[in-house]
C-alpha positions in Angstrom: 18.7 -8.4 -7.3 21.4 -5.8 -6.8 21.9 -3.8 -3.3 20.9 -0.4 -4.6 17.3 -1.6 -5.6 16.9 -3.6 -2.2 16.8 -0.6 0.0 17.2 -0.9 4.0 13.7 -0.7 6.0 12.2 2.4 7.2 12.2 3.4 10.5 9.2 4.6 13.4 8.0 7.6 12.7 6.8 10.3 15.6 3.3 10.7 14.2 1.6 6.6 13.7 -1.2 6.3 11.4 -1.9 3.1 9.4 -4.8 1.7 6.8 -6.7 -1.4 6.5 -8.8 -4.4 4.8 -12.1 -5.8 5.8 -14.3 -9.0 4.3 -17.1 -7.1 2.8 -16.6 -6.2 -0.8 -17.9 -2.7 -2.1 -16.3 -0.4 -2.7 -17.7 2.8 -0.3 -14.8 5.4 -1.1 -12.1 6.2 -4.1 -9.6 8.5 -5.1 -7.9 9.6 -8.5 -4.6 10.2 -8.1 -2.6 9.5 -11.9 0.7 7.4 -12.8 2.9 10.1 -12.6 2.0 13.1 -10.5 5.1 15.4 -12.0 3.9 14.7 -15.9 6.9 13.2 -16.3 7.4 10.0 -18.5 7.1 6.6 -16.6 10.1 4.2 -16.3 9.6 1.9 -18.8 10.5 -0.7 -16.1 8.2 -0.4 -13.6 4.3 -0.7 -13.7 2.0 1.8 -13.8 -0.8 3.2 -11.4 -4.5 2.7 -12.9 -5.4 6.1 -11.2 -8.4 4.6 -8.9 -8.1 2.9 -5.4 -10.7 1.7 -3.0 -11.6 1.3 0.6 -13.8 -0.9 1.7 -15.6 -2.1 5.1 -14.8 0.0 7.9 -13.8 4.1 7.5 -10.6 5.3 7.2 -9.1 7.5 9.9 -5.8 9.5 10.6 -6.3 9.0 14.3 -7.1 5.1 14.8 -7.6 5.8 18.7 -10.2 9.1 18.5 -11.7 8.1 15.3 -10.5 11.4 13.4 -11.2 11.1 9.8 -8.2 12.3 7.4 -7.8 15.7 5.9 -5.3 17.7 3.1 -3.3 18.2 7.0 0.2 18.0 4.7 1.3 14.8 6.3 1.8 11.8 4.5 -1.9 9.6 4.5 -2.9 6.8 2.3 -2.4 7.0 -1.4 -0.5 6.7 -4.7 2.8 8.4 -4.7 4.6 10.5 -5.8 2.0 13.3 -3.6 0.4 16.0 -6.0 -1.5 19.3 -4.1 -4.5 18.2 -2.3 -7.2 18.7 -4.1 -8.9 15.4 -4.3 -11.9 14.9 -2.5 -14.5 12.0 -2.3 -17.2 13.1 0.0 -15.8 11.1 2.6 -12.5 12.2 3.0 -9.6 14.8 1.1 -6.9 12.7 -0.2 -3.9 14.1 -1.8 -1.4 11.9 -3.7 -0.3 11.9 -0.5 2.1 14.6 1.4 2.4 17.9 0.1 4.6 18.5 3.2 6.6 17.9 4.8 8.8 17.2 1.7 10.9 14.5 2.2 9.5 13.3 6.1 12.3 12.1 7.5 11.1 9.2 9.0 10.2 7.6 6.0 13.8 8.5 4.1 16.1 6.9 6.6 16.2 3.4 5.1 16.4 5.2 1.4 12.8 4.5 0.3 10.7 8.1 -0.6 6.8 8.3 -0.7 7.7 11.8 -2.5 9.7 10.4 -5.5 9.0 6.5 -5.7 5.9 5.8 -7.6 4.1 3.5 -5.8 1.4 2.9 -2.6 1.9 4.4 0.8 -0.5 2.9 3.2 -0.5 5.2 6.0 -3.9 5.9 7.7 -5.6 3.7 10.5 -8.9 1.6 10.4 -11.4 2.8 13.1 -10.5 1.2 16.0 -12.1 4.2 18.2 -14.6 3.3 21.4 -17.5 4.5 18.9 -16.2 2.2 15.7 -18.2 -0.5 14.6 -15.4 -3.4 15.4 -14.4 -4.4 11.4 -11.4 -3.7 9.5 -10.8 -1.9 6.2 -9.7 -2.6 3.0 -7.6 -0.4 0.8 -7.4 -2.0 -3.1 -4.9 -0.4 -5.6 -4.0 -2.1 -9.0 -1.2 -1.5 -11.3 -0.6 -2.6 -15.0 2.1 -3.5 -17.0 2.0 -4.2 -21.0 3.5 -7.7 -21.9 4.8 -9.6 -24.9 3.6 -13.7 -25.6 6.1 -16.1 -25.0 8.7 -13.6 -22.9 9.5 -14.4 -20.0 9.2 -11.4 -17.0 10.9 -11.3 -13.4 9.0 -8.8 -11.3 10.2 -7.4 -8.0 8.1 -5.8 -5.4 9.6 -3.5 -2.8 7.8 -3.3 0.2 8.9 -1.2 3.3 6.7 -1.6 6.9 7.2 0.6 9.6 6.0 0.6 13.5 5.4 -3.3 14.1 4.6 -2.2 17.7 1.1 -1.0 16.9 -2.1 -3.2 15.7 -1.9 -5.0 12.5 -2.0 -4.4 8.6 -1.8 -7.0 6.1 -1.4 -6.8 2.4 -1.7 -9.3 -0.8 -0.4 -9.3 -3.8 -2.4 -11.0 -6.8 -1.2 -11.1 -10.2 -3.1 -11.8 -13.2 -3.0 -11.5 -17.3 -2.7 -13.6 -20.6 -2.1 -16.7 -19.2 -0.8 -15.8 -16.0 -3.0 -15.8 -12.5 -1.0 -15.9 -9.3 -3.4 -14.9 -6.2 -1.9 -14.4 -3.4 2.1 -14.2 -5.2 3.4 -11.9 -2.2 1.3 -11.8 1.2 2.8 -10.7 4.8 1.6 -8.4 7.5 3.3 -6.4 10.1 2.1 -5.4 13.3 1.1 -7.2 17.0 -1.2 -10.0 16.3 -1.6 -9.7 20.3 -3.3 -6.5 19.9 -5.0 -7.4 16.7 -8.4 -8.8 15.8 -7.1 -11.0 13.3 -9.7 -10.9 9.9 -10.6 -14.1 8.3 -8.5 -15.1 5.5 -5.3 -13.4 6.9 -4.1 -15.7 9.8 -1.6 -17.7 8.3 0.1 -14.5 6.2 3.8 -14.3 7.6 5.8 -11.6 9.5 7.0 -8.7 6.9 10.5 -7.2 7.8 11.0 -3.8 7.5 12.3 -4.3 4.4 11.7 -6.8 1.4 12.2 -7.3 -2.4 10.4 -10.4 -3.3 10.1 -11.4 -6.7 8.0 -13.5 -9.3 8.5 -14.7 -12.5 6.2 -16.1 -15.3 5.7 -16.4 -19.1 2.4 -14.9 -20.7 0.9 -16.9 -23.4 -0.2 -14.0 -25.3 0.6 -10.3 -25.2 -1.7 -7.9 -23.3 -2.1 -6.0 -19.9 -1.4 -7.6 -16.7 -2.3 -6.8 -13.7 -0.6 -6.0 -10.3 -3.6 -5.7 -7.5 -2.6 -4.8 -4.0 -4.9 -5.3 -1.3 -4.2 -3.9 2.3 -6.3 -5.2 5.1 -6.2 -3.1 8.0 -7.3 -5.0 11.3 -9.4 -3.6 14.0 -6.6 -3.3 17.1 -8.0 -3.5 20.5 -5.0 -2.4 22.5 -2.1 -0.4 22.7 -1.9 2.7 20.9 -5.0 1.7 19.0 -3.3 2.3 15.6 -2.0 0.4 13.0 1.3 -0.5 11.2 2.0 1.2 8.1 3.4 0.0 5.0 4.9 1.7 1.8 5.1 -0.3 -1.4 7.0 0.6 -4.5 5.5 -0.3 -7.8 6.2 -3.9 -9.3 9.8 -3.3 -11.2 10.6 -5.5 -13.9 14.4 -6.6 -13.2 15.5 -8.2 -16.7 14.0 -4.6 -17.7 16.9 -3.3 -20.8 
């Protein structure tokens, strides 16, 4: 894949946050942010945001440690991006698209990679892991989709960028599935301190993310139709340090023979 769409990792940032995954399995929050925040036309060559994600088990927080919940603050949170102006809100928490400033953070720019101009996933928040939380993780589900032609054959990559591998851990999957094609699991890795981590069930034997990664798949629908990219963060409980968890930002699924 060529240098310019394998970007270098991003760096610690001064304000940690994270989000997370747990074993139960309904939904209890979502958001609507939309494939393209600007109204712009969507590269043809990338997939596209359904418009919906969900967080399940444990509660999101911006503050792991205290157990503060996030808020339209203007810092990056969890969410599709590119950010759009705060004002979604679920009941349980206000979620924009996510930062409507500052615009660009630096932290997250310095190995190339932008949660204000890449459409994708920015994974940002922290699972409770306050004295007063009830112990489980979270889980944060996204899916994207991507039209497809029988009998072609597609090579996707998918850009993932971790940051702060000193804090608690977060873990994400990468299931692929359409006409024809079912990969579960096809890209799986966490980043964080396992040492510091109550590790959920299922996620053990996921390896070590690097700051930055392009890994790829490639398959051959049998017949044309909509396939689907579903992402699925798992943000551990963390019972030490700075009680917060790693972060990750994932660019959507880019098809590389795209043109």
């Amino acid at each position: 894949m060529p240098e310019n769409q394998v970007e270098r990792g991003l760096r610690r940032r001064t304000v940690l946050k994270g989000a997370a995954w747990s074993v139960p399995v309904i939904a209890v929050a979502s958001a609507v942010p939309m494939a393209s925040a600007s109204g712009e036309p969507v590269d043809p060559c990338i997939a596209v945001p359904t418009g919906t994600f969900f967080v399940a088990g444990g509660a999101l927080m911006a503050d792991g440690a205290l157990g503060v919940p996030p808020t339209a603050n203007g810092q990056f949170g969890t969410g599709w991006t590119p950010p759009k102006d705060p004002t979604y809100a679920d009941g349980v928490w206000t979620q924009t698209d996510y930062a409507a400033a500052p615009t660009p953070a630096s932290w997250w720019q310095t190995g190339g990679a932008s949660p204000s101009t890449e459409v994708g996933f920015l994974s940002l928040d922290d699972n409770d892991n306050s004295p007063n939380g009830t112990g489980e993780a979270s889980v944060v589900t996204g899916t994207l989709t991507y039209s497809v032609t029988a009998g072609t054959e597609y090579t996707f990559a998918f850009p993932i960028y971790a940051s702060a591998d000193y804090l608690g851990c977060q873990y994400l999957s990468i299931d692929i599935s359409g006409p024809g094609v079912e990969q579960q699991g096809a890209v799986q890795g966490y980043f964080g301190d396992p040492a510091i981590t109550d590790v959920p069930a299922g996620v053990g034997a996921y390896p070590h993310f690097a700051e930055t990664q392009s890994p790829t798949a490639t398959f051959m629908p049998t017949s044309s139709g909509t396939l689907t990219f579903t992402y699925t963060f798992t943000l551990a409980h963390v019972n030490g340090g700075q009680l917060k968890n790693a972060d990750l930002f994932v660019k959507a699924p880019l098809l590389t023979n795209c043109g």
